[in-house]
C-alpha positions as a printed Julia matrix, in Angstrom:
690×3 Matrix{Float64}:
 139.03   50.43   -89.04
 137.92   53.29   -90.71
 136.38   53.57   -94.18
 138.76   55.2    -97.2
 137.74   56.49  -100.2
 138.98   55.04  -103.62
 141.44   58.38  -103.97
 143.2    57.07  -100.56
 143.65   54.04  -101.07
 147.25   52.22  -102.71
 147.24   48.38  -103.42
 150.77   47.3   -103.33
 152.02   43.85  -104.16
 155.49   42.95  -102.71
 157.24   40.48  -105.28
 160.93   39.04  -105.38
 163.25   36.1   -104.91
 162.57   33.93  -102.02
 164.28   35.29   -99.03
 165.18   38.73  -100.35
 162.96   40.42   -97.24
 159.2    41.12   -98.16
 157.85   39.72   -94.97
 160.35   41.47   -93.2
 159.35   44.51   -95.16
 155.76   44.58   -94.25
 156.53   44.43   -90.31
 158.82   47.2    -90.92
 156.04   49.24   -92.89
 153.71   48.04   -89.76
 155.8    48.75   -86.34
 156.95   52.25   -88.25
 153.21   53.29   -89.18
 151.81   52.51   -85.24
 150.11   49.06   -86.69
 151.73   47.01   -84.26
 153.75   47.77   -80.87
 156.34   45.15   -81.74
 158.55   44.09   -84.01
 157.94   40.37   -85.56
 160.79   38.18   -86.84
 160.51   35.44   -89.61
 162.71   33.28   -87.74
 160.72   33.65   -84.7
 157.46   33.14   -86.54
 155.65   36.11   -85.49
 155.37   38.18   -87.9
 151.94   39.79   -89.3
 151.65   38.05   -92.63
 153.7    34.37   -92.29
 150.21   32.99   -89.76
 150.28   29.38   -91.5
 151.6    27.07   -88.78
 153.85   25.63   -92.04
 155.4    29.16   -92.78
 156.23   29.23   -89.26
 157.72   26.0    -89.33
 159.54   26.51   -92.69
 160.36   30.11   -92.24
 159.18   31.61   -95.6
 155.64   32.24   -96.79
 153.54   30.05   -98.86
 150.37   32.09   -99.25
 149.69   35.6    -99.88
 148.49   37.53   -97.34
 146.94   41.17   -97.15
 147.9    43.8    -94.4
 146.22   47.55   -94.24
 148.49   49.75   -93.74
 147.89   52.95   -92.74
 149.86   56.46   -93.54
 149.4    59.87   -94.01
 145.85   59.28   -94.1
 146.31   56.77   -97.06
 145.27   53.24   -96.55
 148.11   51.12   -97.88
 146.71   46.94   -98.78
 150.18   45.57   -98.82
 149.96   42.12  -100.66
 152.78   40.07   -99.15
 153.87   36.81  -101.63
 155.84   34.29  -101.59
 159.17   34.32  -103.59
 159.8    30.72  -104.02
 158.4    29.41  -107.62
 156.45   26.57  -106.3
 153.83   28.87  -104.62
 153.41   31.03  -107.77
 149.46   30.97  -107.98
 149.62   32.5   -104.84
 151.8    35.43  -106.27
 149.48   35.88  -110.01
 146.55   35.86  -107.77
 147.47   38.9   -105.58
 149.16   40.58  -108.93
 145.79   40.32  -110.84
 144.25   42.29  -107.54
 147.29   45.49  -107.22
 147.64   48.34  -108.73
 150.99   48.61  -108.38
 154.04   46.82  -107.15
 157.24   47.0   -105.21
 159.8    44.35  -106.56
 162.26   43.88  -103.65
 166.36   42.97  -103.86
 168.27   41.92  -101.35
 171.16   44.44  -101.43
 173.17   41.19  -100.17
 172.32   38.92  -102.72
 171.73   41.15  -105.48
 169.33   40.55  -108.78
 168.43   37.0   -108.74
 165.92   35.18  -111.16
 162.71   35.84  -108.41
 163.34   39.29  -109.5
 163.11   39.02  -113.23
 160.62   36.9   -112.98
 158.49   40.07  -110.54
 159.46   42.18  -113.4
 158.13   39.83  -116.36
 154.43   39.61  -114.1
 154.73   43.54  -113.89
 155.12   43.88  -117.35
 152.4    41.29  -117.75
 149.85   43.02  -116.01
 151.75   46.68  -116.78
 151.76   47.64  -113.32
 153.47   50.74  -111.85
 156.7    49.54  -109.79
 159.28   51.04  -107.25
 162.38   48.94  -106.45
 163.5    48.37  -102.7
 166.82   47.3   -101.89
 166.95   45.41   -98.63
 169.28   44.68   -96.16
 171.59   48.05   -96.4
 172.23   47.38   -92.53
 174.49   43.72   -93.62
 177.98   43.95   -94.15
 178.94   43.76   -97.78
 175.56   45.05   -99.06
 175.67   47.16  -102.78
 173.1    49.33  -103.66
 175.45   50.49  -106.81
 176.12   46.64  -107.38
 172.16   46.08  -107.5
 171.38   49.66  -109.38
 174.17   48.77  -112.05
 172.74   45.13  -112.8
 169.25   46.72  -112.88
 169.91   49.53  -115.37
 171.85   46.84  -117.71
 168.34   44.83  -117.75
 165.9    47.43  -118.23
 167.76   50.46  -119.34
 167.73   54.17  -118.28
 164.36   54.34  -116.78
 165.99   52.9   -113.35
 166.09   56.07  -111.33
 167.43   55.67  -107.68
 165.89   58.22  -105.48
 168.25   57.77  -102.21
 172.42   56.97  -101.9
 173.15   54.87   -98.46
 175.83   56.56   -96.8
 177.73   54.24   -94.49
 180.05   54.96   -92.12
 182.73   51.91   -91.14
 179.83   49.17   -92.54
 177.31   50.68   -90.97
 174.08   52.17   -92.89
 173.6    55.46   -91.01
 172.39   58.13   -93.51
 171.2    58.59   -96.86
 170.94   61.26   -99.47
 168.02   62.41  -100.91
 168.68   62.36  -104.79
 165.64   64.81  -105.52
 166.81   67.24  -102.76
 170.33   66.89  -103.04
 170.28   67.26   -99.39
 172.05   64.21   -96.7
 170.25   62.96   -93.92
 171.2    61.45   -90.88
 169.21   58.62   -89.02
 168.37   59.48   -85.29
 165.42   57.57   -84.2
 162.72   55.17   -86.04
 161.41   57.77   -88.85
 163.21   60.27   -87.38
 166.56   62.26   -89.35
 168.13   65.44   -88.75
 170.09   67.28   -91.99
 174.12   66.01   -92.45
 176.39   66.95   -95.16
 176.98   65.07   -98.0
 180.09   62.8    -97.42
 182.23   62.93  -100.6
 182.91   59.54  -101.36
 179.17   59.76  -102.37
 179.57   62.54  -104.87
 180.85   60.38  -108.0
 177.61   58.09  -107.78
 175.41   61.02  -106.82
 176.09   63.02  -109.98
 175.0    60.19  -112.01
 171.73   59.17  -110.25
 171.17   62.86  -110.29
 171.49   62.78  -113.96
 169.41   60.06  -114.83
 166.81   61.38  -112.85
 166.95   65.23  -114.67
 166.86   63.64  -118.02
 163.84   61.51  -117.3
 162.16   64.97  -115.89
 163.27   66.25  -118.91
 161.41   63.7   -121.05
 158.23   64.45  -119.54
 156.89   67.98  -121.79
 158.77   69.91  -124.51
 159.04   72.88  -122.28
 160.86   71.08  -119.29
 163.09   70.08  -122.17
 164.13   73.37  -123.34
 164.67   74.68  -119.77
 167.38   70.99  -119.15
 168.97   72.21  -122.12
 169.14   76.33  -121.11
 170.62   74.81  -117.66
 167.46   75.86  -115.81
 166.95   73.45  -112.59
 163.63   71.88  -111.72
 161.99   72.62  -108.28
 161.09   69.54  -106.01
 157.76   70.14  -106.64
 158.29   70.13  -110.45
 160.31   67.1   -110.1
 157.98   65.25  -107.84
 154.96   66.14  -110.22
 156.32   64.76  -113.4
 158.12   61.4   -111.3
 154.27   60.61  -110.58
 153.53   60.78  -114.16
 156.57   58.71  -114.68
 155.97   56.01  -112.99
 152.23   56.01  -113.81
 153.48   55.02  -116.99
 156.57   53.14  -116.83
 158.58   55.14  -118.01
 160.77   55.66  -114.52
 161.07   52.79  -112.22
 162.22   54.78  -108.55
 164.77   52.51  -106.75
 164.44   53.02  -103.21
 166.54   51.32  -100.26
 166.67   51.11   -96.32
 166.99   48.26   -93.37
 163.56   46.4    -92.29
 165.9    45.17   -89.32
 166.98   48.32   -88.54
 163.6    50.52   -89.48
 165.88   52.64   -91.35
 164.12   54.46   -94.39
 160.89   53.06   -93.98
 159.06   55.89   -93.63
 160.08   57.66   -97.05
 159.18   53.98   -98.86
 155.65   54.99   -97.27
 155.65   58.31   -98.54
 156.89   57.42  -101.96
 154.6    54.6   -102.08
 151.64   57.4   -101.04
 152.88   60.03  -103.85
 153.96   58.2   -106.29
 152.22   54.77  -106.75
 148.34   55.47  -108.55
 145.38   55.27  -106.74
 142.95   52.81  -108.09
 140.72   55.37  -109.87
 143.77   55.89  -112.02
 143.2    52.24  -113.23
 140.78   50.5   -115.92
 138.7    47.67  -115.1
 135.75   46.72  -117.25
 133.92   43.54  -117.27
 130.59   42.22  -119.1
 126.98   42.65  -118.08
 125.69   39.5   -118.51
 121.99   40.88  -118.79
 122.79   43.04  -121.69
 125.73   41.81  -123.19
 127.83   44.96  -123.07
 130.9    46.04  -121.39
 130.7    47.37  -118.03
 133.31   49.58  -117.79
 133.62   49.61  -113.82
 136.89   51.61  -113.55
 136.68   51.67  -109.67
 134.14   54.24  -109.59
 132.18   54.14  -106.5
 129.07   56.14  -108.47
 128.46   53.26  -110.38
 126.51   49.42  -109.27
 128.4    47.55  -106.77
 130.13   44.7   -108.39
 133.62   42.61  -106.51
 135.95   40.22  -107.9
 137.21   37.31  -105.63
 140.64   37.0   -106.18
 141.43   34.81  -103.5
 139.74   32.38  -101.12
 141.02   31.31   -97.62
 139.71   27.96   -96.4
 141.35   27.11   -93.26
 140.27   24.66   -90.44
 141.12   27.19   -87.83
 139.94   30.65   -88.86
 137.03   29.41   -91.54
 136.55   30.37   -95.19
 136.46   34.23   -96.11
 136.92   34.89   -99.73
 138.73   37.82  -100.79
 137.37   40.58  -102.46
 138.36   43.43  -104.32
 135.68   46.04  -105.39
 135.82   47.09  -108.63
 132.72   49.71  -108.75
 130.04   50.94  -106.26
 130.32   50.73  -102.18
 129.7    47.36  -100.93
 128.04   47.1    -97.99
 127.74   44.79   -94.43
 124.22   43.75   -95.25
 124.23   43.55   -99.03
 122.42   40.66  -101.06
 124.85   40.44  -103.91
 124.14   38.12  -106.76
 126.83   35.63  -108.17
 127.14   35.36  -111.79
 128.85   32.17  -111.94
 126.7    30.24  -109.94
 123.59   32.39  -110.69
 122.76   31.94  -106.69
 122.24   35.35  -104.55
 125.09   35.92  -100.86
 123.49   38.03   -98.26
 127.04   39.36   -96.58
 125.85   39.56   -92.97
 129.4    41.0    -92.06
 132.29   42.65   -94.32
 135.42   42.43   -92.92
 139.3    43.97   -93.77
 142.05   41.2    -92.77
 144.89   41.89   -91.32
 146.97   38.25   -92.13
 144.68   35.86   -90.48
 143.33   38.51   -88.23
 139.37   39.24   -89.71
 138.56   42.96   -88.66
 134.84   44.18   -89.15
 134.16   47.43   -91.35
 131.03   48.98   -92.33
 131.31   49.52   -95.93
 133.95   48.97   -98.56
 134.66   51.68  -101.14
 135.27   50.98  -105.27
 139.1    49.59  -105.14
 139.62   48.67  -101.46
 140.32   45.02  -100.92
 138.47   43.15   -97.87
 136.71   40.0    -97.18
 133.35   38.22   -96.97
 133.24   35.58   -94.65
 131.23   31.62   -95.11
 130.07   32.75   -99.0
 129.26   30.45  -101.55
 131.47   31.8   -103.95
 134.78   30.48  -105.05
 138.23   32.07  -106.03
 137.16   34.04  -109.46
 133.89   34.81  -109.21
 132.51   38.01  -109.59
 130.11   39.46  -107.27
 127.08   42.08  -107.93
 123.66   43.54  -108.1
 121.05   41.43  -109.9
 120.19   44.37  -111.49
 123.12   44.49  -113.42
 124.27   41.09  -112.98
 128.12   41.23  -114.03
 131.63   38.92  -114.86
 134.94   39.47  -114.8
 137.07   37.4   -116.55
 139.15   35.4   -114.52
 142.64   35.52  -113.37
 144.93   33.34  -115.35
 146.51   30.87  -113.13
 149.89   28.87  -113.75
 149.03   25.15  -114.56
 150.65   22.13  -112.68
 152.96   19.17  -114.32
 154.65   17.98  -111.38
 152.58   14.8   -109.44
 153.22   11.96  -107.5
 150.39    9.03  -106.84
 149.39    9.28  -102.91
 147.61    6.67  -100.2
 145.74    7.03   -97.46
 148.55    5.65   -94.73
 145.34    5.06   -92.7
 142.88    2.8    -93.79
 139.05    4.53   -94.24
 140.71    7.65   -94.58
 139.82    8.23   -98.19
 136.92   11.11   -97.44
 138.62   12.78   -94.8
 141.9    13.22   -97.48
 139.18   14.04  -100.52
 137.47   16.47   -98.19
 140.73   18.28   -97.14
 142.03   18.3   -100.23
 138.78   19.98  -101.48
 139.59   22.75   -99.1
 143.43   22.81  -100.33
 142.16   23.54  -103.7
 139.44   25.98  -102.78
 142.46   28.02  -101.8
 145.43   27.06  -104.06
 144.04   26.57  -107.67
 147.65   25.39  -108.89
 146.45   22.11  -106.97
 144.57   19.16  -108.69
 143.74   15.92  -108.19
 143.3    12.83  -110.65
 141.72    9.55  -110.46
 143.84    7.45  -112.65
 141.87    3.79  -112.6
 143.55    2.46  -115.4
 147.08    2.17  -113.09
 144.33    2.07  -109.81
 146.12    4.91  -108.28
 145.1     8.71  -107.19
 147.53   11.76  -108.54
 148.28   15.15  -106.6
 149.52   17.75  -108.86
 151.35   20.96  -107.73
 153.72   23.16  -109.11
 157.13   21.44  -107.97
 157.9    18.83  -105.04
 158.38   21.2   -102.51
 154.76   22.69  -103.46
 153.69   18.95  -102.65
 156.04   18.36   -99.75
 153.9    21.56   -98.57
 150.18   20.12   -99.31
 151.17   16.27   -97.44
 152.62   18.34   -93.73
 149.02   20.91   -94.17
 146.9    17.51   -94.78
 148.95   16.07   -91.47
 148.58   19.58   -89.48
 145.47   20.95   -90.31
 143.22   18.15   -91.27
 144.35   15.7    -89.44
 144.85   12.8    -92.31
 148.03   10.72   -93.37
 148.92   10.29   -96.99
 151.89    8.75   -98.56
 153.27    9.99  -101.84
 155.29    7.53  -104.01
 156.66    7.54  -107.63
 153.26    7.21  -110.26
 152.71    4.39  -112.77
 153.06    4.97  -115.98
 150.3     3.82  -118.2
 151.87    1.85  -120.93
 150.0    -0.37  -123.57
 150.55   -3.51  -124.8
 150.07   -4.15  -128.36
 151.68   -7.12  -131.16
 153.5    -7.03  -134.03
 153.27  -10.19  -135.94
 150.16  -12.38  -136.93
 149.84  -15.59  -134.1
 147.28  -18.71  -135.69
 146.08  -20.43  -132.63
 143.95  -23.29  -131.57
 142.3   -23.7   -128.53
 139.21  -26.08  -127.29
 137.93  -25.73  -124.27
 136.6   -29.36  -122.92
 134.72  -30.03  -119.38
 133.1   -32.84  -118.19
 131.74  -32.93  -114.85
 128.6   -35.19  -115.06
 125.38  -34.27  -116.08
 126.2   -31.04  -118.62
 129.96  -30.94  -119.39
 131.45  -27.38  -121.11
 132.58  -27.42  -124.6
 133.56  -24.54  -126.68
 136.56  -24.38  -129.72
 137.88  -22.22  -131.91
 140.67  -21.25  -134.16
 141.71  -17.73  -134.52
 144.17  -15.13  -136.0
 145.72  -12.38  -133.89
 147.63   -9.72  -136.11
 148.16   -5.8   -135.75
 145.01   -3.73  -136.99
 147.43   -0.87  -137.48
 145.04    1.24  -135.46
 146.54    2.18  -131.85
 143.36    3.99  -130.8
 141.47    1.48  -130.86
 141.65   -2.24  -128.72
 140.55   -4.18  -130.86
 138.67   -5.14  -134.05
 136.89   -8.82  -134.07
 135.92  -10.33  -137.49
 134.35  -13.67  -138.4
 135.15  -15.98  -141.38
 133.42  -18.89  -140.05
 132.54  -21.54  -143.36
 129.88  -23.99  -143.19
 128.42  -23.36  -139.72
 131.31  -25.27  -137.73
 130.6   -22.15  -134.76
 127.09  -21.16  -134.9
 126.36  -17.94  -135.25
 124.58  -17.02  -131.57
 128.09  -18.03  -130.12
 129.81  -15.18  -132.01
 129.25  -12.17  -129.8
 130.53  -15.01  -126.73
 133.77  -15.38  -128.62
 134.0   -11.29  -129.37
 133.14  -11.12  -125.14
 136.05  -13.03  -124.67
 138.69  -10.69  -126.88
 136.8    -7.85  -125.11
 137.81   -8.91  -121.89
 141.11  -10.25  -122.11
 142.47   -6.39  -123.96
 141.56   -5.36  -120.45
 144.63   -6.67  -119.01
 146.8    -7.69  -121.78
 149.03  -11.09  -121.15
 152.73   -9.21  -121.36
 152.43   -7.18  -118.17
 148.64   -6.29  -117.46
 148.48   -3.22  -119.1
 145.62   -2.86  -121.64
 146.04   -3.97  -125.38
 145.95   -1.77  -128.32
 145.98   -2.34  -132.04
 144.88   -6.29  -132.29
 142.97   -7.69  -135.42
 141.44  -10.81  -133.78
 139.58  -13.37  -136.72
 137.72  -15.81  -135.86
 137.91  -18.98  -139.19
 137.1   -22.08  -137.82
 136.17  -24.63  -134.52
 133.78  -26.7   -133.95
 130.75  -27.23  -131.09
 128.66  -29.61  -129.12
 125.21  -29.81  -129.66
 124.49  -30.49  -125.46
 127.6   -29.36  -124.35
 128.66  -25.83  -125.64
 127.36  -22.92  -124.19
 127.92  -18.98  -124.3
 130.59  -19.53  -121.31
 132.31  -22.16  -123.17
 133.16  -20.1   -126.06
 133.97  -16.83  -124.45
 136.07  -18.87  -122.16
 138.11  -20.53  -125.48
 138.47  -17.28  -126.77
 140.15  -15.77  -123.44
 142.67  -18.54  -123.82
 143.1   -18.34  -127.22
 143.87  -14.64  -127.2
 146.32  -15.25  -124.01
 148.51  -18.09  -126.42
 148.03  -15.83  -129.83
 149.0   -13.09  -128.09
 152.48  -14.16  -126.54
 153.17  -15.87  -130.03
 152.78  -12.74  -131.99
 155.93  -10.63  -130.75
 154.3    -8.57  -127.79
 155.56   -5.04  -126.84
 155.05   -2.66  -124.8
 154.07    0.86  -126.15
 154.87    3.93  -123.78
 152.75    7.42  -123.32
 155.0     9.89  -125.3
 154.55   13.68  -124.34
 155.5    16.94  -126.36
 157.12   19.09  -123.87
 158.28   22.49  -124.66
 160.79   24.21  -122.07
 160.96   28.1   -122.07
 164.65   29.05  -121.19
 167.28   32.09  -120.95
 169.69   31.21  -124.17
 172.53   30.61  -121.97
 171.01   27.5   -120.79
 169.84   25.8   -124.2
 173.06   23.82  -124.14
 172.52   22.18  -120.88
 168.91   21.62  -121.17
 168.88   20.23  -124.91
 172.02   17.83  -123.33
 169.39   17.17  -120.21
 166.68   16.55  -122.68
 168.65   13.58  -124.56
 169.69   11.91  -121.55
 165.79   11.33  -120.75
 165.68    9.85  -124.25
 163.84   12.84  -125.94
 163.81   14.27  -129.54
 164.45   17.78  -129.97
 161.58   18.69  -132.74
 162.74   22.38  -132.9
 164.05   25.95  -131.18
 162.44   29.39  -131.28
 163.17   32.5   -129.57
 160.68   33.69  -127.37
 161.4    37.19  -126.34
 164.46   38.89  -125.5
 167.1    36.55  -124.01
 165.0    33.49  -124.23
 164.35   30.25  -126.23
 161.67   27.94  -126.69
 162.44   24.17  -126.59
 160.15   21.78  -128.26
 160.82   17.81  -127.8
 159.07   14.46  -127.45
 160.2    12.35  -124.51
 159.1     9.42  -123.32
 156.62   10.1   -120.4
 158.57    8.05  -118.09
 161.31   10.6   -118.07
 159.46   13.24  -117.35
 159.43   12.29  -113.63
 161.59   14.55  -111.36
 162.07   16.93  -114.34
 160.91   20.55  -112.56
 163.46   19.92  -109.93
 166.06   18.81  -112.49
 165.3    21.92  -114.54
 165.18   24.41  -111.51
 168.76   23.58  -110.53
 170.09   23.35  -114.56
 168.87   27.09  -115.07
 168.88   28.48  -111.46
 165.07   28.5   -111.56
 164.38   30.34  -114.38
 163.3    27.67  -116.66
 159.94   26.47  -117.21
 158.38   24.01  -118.64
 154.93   22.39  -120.26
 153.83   19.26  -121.78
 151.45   17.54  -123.28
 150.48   13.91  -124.54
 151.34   13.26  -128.13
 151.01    9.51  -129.26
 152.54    6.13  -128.25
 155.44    4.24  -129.35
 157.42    0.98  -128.8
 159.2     1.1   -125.71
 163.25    0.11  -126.14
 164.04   -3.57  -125.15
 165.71   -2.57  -122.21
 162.68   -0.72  -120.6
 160.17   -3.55  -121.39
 162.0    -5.71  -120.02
 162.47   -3.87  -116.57
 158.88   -3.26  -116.32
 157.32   -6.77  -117.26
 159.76   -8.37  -114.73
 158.68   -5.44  -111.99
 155.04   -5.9   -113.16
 155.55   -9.52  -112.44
 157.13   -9.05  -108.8
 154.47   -6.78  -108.27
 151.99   -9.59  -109.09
């Protein structure tokens, strides 16, 4: 491929609802622009970007994948993500590395939540964005339905550049808004001129209204010549549309048929004219020799410095991290020094991927995006000269509350699954794994259960390993609430040495729950002697371990040891520590045992018309509602303490209450008695189980 210099280059994420045609997009954009001879199908499984053998299978994409496009002498990096929520690391990561974005709609379908959700990242990261309404070519398709619902969410700065015009269903024209001129398809990229039909004029007038005044806005003196009646050129109009968009302040809406190739090429052209190059962009970052801000800026005059914005790790291809230069020209045989890990990479090749497809380059120019194959480095790490040694700071990644526990279905397994999931994390970061010994069980996190349906067929595929998920443990405490005097003595006789060892003891609450236990002594008169105390404190150490209810540890327990009595021959350390154990066991199922469950604080961002449902939702899983706030336009904050417990299943629950736009967090709080009911489920389950 050849090399392109920062001012011809355009990195483009595509964003939207799952389903509404980005992959199908970006093999349009491809067979139209000479990339590839054919044209791929998602439901065949060949297209450019879905290459996972579980994208194939499932028939939408999971990871992010960059293809080069190229047009007009302009190389486009199209960033292809995945629209469903579960995968959306994979979608901040490749927003964190565009300039700009293209939010796409299903003109079928119309504005669903994956599409104010792409316009809530873009606003995030303030990236320049086009709309593209798909599917124009399926019966019942609206671009007015989707252009109305969009300028009733953000307002006048939707401008739609071209009006379908269809002819008995079928898409076979459009009209160029900024020419006022029709077009007629007749070939892939091809049109010849066609008058404008009139059933097209009432909607035209408006769209060409909207887009005058926004012209209009742009200097004082366009301003006075709208208001004298004056009409802008194209070229005038184009000019101040690039400024436009630059800054927000005109979002073009665009349209066409990836099926059909139909207006394809002028989404290339717009995306070439109007979307910034990435010298338009800031980018600064710290020099960690001097403390100061490097402000890179993509400028290829300054010291080569990268930021690796995403890592793939797979069995098949191997591991090439990501890259996106933010200053300098990087390179094929550059020694470029990590920050992170203070360690130097000598790049013996540089390559530009097309989906899964490595393809070698010489040298990479400030703002292109390629990839280094077999580095060191990880997903966030910032690469440069160790002459000016530099960091970026690091893309901020959604965190994961859904887990299940998961087994090895094959026995010795254990490394090969902690191995591959290594790998799995390497390239998804919204993946985590915890060792829970307390319940002896391992947890996979991920951001719903389709997200870990997803992880358990790539261990099975790729790596080769079987793991079972099943519902986690929760990790309750036991604890008592009344005071227990007990006796025990502890008597063995065996010949030779017997065992002897008793005390009496007082088990109450300590009214400390952080804490297992405290021991004290009140021993009168030397009936235990004194060397056999830390024996009888060994005992109430071990037996808050596993507490006598239902094995869970023990919390909160005053344990006093007043009296007993010894044998000069026969008592020994073991003796005692043994008396103890049992003496705790009988106190302890005297004093009114309960159970104590984890309580978290979750707080659930929603639109408003969903606080009723959720807050209902909420109270059904036995949680408090501490408080509501608004949180931006349209949206409410939820705050509540529920029982941790009833927090399992609660993303999926949640997606399907709010249609997917609801999100939630949580966080551990304290513990608290767990209802009758409940304790008495578990200790009998606990006791099956044992």
């Amino acid at each position: 491929m050849n090399v392109y210099t920062t001012d011809s280059i355009r990195n483009v994420v595509l964003l939207g609802h799952g389903g509404s045609g980005k992959t199908s997009l970006v093999e349009a954009m491809a067979y139209v622009s000479g990339l590839t001879g054919r044209l791929g199908k998602v439901t065949d499984g060949t297209t450019i970007s879905d290459y996972d053998k579980e994208e194939i299978k499932r028939k939408f994409s999971i990871n992010t994948s960059v293809v080069p496009i190229i047009w007009n002498d302009t190389k486009l990096n199209i960033l292809d993500t995945p629209g469903y929520f579960d995968f959306v690391g994979e979608v901040e990561e490749a927003v964190a590395a565009a300039d700009a974005a293209i939010i796409v709609v299903s003109g079928k379908a119309g504005v669903e939540v994956g599409t104010e959700k792409a316009w809530e990242l873009c606003e995030k990261y303030k990236l320049p964005r086009m709309f593209f309404v798909s599917e124009m070519d399926v019966d019942h398709a609206s671009f007015r339905a989707v252009v109305e619902k969009l300028t009733e969410l953000y307002g006048k700065k939707i401008a739609p550049f071209y009006q379908p015009i269809r002819e008995n269903e079928k898409f076979v024209g459009y009209v160029n808004v900024m020419k006022m001129a029709g077009r007629r398809f007749t070939g892939i990229g091809k049109r010849e001129e066609c008058e404008i039909p009139d059933y097209c004029r009432p909607n035209l007038d408006i769209y060409r209204e909207a887009m005058m005044d926004a012209v209009a806005e742009t200097s004082e003196e366009f301003m006075e010549r709208y208001f004298a009646g004056d009409e802008f050129s194209v070229g005038e109009i184009r000019a101040a549309m690039k400024t436009n968009v630059d800054d927000g302040s005109i979002i073009p809406v665009s349209m066409g048929s990836s099926v059909e190739l139909r207006n394809i090429h002028n989404l290339m052209n717009d995306m070439v004219e109007l979307l910034p190059s990435p010298d338009k962009k800031s980018c600064a970052g710290i020099n960690m020799k001097t403390n100061e801000i490097f402000q890179a800026d993509y400028n290829f005059a300054k010291s080569k410095s990268a930021y690796v914005f995403k890592t793939i790790a797979d069995p098949f291809i191997g591991k090439y991290s990501l890259i996106k230069v933010c200053s300098g020209v990087i390179k094929s045989d550059d020694v470029l020094y990590n920050a992170s890990t203070e360690s130097e990479e000598k790049l013996s090749k540089l390559y530009v991927m097309r989906g899964n497809k490595p393809e070698e380059i010489a040298e990479l120019h400030a703002g292109d995006i390629g990839a280094i194959g077999k580095a060191g480095c990880k997903t966030g790490d910032t690469l440069s000269t160790k002459a000016a040694p530099v960091m970026y700071g690091r893309t901020e990644i959604s965190k994961p509350y859904t887990y299940m526990a998961y087994r090895a279905k094959n026995k010795g397994d254990e490394d090969k699954i902690s191995q591959a999931l290594g790998k799995i994390m390497d390239e998804d970061l919204t993946v985590k794994t915890v060792n829970d010994s307390e319940n002896r069980q391992t947890l996979l996190y991920g951001m719903g259960d389709q997200h870990l349906s997803v992880i358990v067929s790539m261990l099975a595929e790729k790596y080769k390993v079987d793991v079972e998920l099943a519902k986690p443990k929760v990790a309750f405490r036991e604890t008592l609430r009344k005071k227990a005097d007990v006796e025990y003595k502890y008597k063995k006789q065996s010949g030779g040495h017997g065992q002897y060892g008793h005390v009496k003891m007082t088990f109450e609450p300590s009214g400390d729950l952080d804490t297992p236990y405290v021991f004290e002594q009140q021993v009168v008169g030397g009936a235990v002697p004194k060397n056999y105390f830390p024996a009888v404190e060994k005992g109430v150490q071990e037996s808050v371990l596993k507490g006598p209810l239902a094995g869970y540890p023990v919390v909160g327990v005053k344990a006093v040891l007043y009296d007993g009595s010894y044998h000069p021959v026969d008592s020994s350390e073991m003796a005692f520590k043994t008396a103890a154990v049992q003496a705790f066991k009988k106190g302890f199922m005297e004093a009114s045992p309960i159970l104590l469950e984890p309580i978290e604080t979750i707080t659930v961002l929603v639109p408003d018309k969903y606080t009723g449902d959720v807050m209902g939702d909420l109270n059904k899983r036995r949680g408090r509602v501490l408080g509501m706030n608004p949180s931006g336009p349209g949206k409410t904050e939820i705050v509540a303490d529920v029982p941790m417990m009833e927090i399992f299943g609660y993303s999926t629950d949640l997606r399907s209450m709010t249609g997917g736009s609801g999100t939630y967090s949580y966080e551990f709080a304290r513990y608290e008695q767990t209802p009758s009911d409940v304790q008495e489920k578990e200790v009998a389950a606990r006791a099956a189980e044992v």
